[in-house]
C-alpha positions in Angstrom: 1.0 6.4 16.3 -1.1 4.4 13.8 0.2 3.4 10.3 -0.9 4.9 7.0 -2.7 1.8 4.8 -3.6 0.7 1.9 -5.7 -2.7 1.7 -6.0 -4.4 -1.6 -8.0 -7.5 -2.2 -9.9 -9.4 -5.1 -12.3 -10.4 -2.5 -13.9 -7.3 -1.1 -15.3 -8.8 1.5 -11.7 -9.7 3.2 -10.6 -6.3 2.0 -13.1 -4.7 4.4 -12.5 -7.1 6.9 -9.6 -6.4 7.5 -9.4 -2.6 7.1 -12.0 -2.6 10.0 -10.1 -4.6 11.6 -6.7 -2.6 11.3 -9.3 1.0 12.2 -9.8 -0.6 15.5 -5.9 -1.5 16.1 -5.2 2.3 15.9 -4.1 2.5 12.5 -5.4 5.2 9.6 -6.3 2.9 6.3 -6.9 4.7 3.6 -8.5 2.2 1.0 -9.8 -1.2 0.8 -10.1 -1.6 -2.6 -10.8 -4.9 -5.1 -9.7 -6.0 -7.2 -5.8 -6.2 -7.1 -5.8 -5.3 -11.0 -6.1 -1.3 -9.7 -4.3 -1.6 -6.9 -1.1 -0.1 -8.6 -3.6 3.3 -9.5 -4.4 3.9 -6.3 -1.4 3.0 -4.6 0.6 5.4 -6.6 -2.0 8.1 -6.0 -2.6 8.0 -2.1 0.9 7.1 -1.4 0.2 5.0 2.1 3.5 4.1 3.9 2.7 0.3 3.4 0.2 -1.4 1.4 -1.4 -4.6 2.1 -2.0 -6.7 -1.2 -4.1 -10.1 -1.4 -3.9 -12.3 -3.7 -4.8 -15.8 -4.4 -2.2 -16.6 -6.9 1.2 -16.1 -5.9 2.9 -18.1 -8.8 1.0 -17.1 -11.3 1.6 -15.1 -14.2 1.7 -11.2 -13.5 0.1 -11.7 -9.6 2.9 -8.9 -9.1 3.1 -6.8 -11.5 1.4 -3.7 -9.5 4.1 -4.3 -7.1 6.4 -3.4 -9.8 4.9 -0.6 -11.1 4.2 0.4 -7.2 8.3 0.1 -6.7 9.0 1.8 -9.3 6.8 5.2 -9.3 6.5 5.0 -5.7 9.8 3.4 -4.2 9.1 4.7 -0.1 6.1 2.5 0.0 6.0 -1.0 1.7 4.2 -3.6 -0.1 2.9 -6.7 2.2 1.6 -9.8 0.3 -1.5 -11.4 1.8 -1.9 -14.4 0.1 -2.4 -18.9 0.7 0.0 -21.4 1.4 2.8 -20.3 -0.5 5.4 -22.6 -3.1 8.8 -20.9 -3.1 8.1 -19.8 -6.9 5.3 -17.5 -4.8 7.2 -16.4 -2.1 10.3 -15.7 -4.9 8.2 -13.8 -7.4 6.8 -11.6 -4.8 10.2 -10.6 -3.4 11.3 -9.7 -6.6 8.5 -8.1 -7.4 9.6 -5.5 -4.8 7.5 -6.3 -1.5 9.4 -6.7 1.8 7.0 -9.0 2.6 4.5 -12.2 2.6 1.6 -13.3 5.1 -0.4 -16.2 4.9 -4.5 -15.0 4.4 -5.1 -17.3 7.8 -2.8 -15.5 9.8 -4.2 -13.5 12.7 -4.5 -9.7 12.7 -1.7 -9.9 15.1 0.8 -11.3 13.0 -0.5 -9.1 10.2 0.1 -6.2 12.2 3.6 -7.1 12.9 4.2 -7.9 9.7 3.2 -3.9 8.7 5.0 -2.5 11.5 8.1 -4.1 10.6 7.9 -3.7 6.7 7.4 -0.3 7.4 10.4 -0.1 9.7 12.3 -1.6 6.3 12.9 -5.4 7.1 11.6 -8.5 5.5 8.2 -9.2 7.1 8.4 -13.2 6.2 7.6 -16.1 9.6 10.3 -18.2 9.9 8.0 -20.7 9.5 7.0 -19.8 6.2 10.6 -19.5 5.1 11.7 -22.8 6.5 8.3 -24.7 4.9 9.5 -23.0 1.1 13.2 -24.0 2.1 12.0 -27.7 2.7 9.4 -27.8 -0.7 12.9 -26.5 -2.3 15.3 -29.2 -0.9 12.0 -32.3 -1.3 10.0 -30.9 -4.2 6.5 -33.2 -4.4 5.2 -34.1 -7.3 1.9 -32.2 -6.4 1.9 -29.2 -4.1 -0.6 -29.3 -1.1 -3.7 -27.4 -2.5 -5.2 -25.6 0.5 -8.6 -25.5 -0.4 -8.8 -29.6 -0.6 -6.7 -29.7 2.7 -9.4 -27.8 4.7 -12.4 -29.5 2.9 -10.8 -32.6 4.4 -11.0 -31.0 8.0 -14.9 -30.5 7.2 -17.9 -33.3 7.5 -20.5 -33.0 4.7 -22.9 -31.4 6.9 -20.1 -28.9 7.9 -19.4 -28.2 4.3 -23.3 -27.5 3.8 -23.3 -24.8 7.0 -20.0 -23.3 5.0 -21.9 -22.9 2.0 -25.1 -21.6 3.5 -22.7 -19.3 5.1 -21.0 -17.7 2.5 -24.5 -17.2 1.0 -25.0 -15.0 3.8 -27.7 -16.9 5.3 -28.1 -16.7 9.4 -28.6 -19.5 11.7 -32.1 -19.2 11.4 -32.3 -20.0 7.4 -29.3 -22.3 8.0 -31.5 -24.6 10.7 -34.6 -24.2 8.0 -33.1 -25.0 5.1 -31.4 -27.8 6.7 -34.3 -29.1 8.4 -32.5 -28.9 11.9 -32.8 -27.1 15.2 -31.1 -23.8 15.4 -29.0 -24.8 18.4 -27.7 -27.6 16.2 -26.9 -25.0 13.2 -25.4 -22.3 15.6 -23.5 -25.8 17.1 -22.5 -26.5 13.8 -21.6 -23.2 12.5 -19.3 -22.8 15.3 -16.8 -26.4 14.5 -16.7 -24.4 10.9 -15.4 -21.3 12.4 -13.2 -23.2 14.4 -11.9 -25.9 12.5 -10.9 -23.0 10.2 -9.2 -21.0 12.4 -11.4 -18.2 11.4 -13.1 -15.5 14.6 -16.1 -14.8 12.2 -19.1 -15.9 9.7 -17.2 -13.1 7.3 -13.8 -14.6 7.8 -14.7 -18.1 6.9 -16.5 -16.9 3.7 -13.3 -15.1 3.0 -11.2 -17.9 3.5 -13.4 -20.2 1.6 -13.4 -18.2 -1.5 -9.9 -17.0 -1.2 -8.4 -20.8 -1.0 -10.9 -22.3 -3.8 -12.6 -24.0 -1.2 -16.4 -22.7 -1.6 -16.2 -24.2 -5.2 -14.9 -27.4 -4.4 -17.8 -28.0 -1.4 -20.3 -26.4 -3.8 -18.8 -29.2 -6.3 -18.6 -31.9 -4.0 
């Protein structure tokens, strides 16, 4: 039997995403609302067992505080964060914020799903992985934390970064080979290294990504 969910996102287009994505995996979701800033509203109204929450923040100030209010006025629901590359500060603040759980935005629906069915069972949905990596910053801080959206620029040739762009602009291959004055076996060549380099299964997913880690504006920057 599917799960009751609440999706919550500042981008709207990951939001949806993913609530279509969770329909098809047999589970009831009840709202994929943006931004996070009302989440706590609805939340407290529909009263899914567990609610996903984005974010693109996790350290900073008041990134949990509809958790709190969430905990507080409605204490049976599960709150799963959806967020980047954590620090431990992140992953600290959104534990005591109340959620029994943190997934990274790239993870696949898979380990998104798992992480739902076992916050709603009542145990800490966190990969050891991600644990271990906030252990380590923790033991060996650096003086600069990695910043995802410069780390998968870096995986990205300029012309890659332009496709990115084009795509997130929500222009199709077509347009893309146009405006880049190439043939659109080459674009859909090239859109396809994007999609894979970013670990991402769609055109939507990548925009996601891009916007959720910073990474449209540094490429549109660049």
């Amino acid at each position: 039997m599917g799960i009751r969910l609440m999706v919550v996102d500042d981008h709207r287009l990951l939001a949806e995403a993913l609530a279509s994505a969770l329909k098809l995996r047999g589970h009831r979701v009840l709202a994929a609302a943006a931004p996070t800033a009302g989440a706590a509203e609805l939340v407290v109204s529909r009263a899914p067992e567990v609610c996903l929450m984005g974010t693109a923040a996790p350290a900073g100030p008041g990134a949990f505080d509809p958790i709190v209010r969430i905990r507080r006025e409605r204490p049976q629901v599960a709150v799963v964060v959806l967020g980047p590359v954590p620090s431990p500060r992140g992953i600290a603040a959104a534990f005591a914020a109340g959620a029994c759980g943190y997934v990274r935005h790239d993870e696949r629906i898979e380990g998104v799903e798992r992480a739902i069915v076992k916050a709603r069972a009542g145990d800490a949905a966190v990969a050891p992985g991600l644990l271990q990596g906030a252990f380590t910053e923790l033991l060996n801080p650096v003086a600069q934390p990695d910043d995802e959206g410069q780390r998968l620029l870096r995986m990205l040739t300029p012309r890659e970064v332009e496709v990115l762009v084009r795509v997130a602009e929500g222009e199709d291959t077509r347009l893309i080979a146009a405006g880049m004055g190439i043939a659109p076996s080459t674009a859909r060549t090239h859109v396809q290294r994007v999609l894979m380099k970013l670990g991402v299964g769609s055109r939507l997913e990548a925009a996601a990504l891009a916007a959720r880690t910073g990474l449209l504006d540094r490429a549109m920057n660049e």
